[in-house]
C-alpha positions in Angstrom: -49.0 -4.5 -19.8 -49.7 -8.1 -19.8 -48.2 -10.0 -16.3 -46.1 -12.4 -18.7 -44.6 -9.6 -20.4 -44.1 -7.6 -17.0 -42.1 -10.6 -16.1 -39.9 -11.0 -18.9 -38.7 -7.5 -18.5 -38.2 -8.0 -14.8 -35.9 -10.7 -15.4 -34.2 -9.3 -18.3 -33.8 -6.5 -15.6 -32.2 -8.7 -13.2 -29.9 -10.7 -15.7 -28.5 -7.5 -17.5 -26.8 -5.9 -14.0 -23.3 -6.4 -13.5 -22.9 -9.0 -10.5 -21.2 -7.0 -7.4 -18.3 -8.6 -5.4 -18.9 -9.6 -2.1 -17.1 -7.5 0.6 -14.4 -8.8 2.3 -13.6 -8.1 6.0 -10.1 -7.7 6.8 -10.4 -7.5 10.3 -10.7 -4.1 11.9 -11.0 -2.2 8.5 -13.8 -1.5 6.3 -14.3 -4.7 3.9 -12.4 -5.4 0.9 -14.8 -5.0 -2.4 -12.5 -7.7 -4.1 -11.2 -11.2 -2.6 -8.3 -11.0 -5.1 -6.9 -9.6 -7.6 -7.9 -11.5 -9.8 -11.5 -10.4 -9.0 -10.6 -7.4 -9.1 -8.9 -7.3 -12.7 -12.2 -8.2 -14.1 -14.3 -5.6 -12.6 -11.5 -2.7 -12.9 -9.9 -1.2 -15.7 -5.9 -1.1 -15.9 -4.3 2.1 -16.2 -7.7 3.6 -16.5 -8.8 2.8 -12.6 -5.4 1.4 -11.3 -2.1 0.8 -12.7 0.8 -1.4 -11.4 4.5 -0.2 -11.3 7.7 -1.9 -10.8 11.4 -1.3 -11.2 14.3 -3.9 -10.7 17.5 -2.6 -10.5 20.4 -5.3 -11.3 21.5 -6.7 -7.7 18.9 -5.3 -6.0 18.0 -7.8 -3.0 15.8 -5.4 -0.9 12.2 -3.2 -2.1 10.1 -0.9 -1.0 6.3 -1.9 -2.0 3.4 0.2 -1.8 0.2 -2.0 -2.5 -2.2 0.9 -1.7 -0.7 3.5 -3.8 -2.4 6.3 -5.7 -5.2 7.5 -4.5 -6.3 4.7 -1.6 -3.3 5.7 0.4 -2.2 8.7 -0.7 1.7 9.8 -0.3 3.0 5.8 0.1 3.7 5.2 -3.1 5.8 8.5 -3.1 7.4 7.3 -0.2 8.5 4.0 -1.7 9.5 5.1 -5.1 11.6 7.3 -3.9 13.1 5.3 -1.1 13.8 2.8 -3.2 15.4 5.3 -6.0 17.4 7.0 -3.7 18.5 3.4 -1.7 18.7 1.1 -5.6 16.5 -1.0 -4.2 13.4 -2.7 -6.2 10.2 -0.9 -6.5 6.4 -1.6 -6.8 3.1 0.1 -6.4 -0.2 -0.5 -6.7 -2.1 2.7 -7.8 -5.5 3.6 -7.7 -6.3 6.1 -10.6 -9.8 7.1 -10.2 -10.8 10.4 -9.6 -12.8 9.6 -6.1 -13.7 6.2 -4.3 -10.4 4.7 -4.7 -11.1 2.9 -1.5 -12.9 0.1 -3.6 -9.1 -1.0 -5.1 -8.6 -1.6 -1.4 -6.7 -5.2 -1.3 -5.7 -6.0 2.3 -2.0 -6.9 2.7 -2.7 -10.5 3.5 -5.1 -11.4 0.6 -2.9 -9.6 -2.3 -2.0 -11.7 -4.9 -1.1 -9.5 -7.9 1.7 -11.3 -9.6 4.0 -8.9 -10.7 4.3 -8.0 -6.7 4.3 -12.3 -6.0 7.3 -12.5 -8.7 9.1 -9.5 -7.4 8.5 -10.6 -4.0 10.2 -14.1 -4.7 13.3 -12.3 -5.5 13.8 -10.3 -2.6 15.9 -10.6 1.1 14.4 -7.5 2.3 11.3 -5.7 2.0 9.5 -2.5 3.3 5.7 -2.3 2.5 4.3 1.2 3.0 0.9 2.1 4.3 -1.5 4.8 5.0 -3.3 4.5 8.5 -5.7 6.3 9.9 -5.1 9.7 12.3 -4.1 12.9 12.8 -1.4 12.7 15.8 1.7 12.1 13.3 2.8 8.6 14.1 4.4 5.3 12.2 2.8 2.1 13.0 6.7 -0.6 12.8 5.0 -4.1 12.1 6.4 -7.0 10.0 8.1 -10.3 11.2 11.4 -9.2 10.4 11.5 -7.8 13.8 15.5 -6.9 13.4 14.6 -4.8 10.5 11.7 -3.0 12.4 13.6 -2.4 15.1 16.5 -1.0 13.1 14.1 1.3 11.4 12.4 2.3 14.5 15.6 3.3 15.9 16.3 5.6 12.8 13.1 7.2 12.7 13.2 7.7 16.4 16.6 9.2 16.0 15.3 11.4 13.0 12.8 12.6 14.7 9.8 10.9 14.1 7.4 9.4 16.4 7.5 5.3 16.5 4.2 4.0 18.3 5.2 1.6 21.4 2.3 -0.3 20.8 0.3 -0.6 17.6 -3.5 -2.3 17.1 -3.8 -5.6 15.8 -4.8 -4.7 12.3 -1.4 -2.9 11.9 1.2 -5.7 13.3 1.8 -7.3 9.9 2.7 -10.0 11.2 0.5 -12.7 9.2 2.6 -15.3 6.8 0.5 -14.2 3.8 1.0 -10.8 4.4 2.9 -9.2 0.9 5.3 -7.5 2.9 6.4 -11.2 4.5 6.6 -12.8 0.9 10.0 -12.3 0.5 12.6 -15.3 0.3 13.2 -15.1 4.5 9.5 -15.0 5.1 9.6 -11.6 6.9 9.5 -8.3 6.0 8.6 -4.7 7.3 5.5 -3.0 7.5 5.5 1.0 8.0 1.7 2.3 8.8 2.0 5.9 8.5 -0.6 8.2 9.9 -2.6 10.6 7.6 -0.9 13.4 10.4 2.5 11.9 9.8 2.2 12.2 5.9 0.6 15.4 5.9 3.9 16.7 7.1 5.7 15.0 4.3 3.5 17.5 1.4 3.9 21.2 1.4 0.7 22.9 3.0 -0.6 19.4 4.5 -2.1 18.3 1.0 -2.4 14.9 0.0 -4.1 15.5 -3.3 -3.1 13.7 -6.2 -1.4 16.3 -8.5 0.2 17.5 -5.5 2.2 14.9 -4.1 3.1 13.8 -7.2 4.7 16.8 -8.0 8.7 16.7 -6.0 9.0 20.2 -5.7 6.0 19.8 -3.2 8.2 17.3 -0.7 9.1 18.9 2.4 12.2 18.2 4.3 10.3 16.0 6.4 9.8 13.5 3.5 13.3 12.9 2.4 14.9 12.4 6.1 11.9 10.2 6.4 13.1 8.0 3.7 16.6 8.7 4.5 15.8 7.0 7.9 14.0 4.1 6.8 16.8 3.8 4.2 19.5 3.8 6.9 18.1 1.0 8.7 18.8 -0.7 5.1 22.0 -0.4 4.7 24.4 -3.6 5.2 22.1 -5.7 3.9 
């Protein structure tokens, strides 16, 4: 094949692959594929890939978010949708929908911007943003700047039962001004990092599958005086 043809295709080649995002480190984790979302909207498909979900009940001041729901955290955006049913507080997730490597929908707390969660945010006193960390000692991570809340829901865990780390890592503290769970109208919010031990225990048989924890009849008893703690810590608002 001629050279000048050989090059043509080469840089037809090159121009006809799909650009990939940049990674983005978030400080302790494994980097972001997406700045924003934003970025990520172009490059993911909605309610194919992810989905976004959000209730508003009238007079509700306080929500329970869950940014990494789905699949990239599984079990938190069970957790907040029904904390915030059972509480009638506002709701939103953030789903990941793909069958594997939902870890790519990854947004860090501090760089999302999705504006249904921005608008909702705007609205609210209170807020509880629930997360997935890593390990398998059953723990709860209590960050956020509204460190009245935390400690209110630290102290209803703790009396429920549940294990409240005294001291967390610096990736988990939540405490960042453009964190989601601190866009409220006060500035401050909490931040619950649950370990994958902790929300094993919430799930019949330790599953966190997909079909599994979306199914209620698989919540154990753990799950709901979970909530009901968190909750608690809510109330008087």
């Amino acid at each position: 094949m001629p050279a000048a043809i050989t090059r043509m295709l080469t840089l037809a080649l090159t121009l006809s692959v799909p650009k990939i995002p940049t990674p983005v480190s978030t400080s302790g984790r494994a980097a972001d594929t997406y700045t924003s979302y934003a970025d990520l909207a172009a490059h993911e498909n909605e309610n194919t890939d992810y989905r976004r979900v959000m209730r508003l009940p009238d007079g509700a001041i306080a929500s329970h978010i869950a940014i990494h729901g789905g699949g990239i955290e599984p079990g938190t955006s069970q957790l907040a949708d029904q904390a915030a049913a059972a509480g009638q507080h506002a709701f939103y997730a953030f789903e990941g929908l793909k069958r594997s490597a939902n870890r790519v929908l990854h947004l860090t707390s501090n760089h999302f911007d999705e504006p249904w969660a921005l608008a909702l945010q705007a609205r609210m006193s209170a807020t509880v943003s629930w997360h997935g960390a890593h390990g398998e000692q059953p723990t709860t991570y209590v960050g956020g700047r509204d460190r009245d809340l935390a400690d209110r829901v630290t102290a209803q865990l703790t009396a429920a039962g549940f294990p409240v780390a005294a001291t967390m890592p610096p990736r988990y503290t939540g405490t960042s001004p453009h964190n989601i769970a601190n866009r409220n109208v006060r500035g401050r919010g909490v931040q619950l990092e649950i370990t994958k031990g902790q929300r094993r225990l919430f799930f019949e048989d330790g599953k966190l599958h997909q079909p599994w924890i979306d199914n209620p009849s698989h919540r154990t008893a753990a799950f709901h005086a979970y909530i009901a703690a968190v909750n608690d810590a809510l109330a008087g608002l």
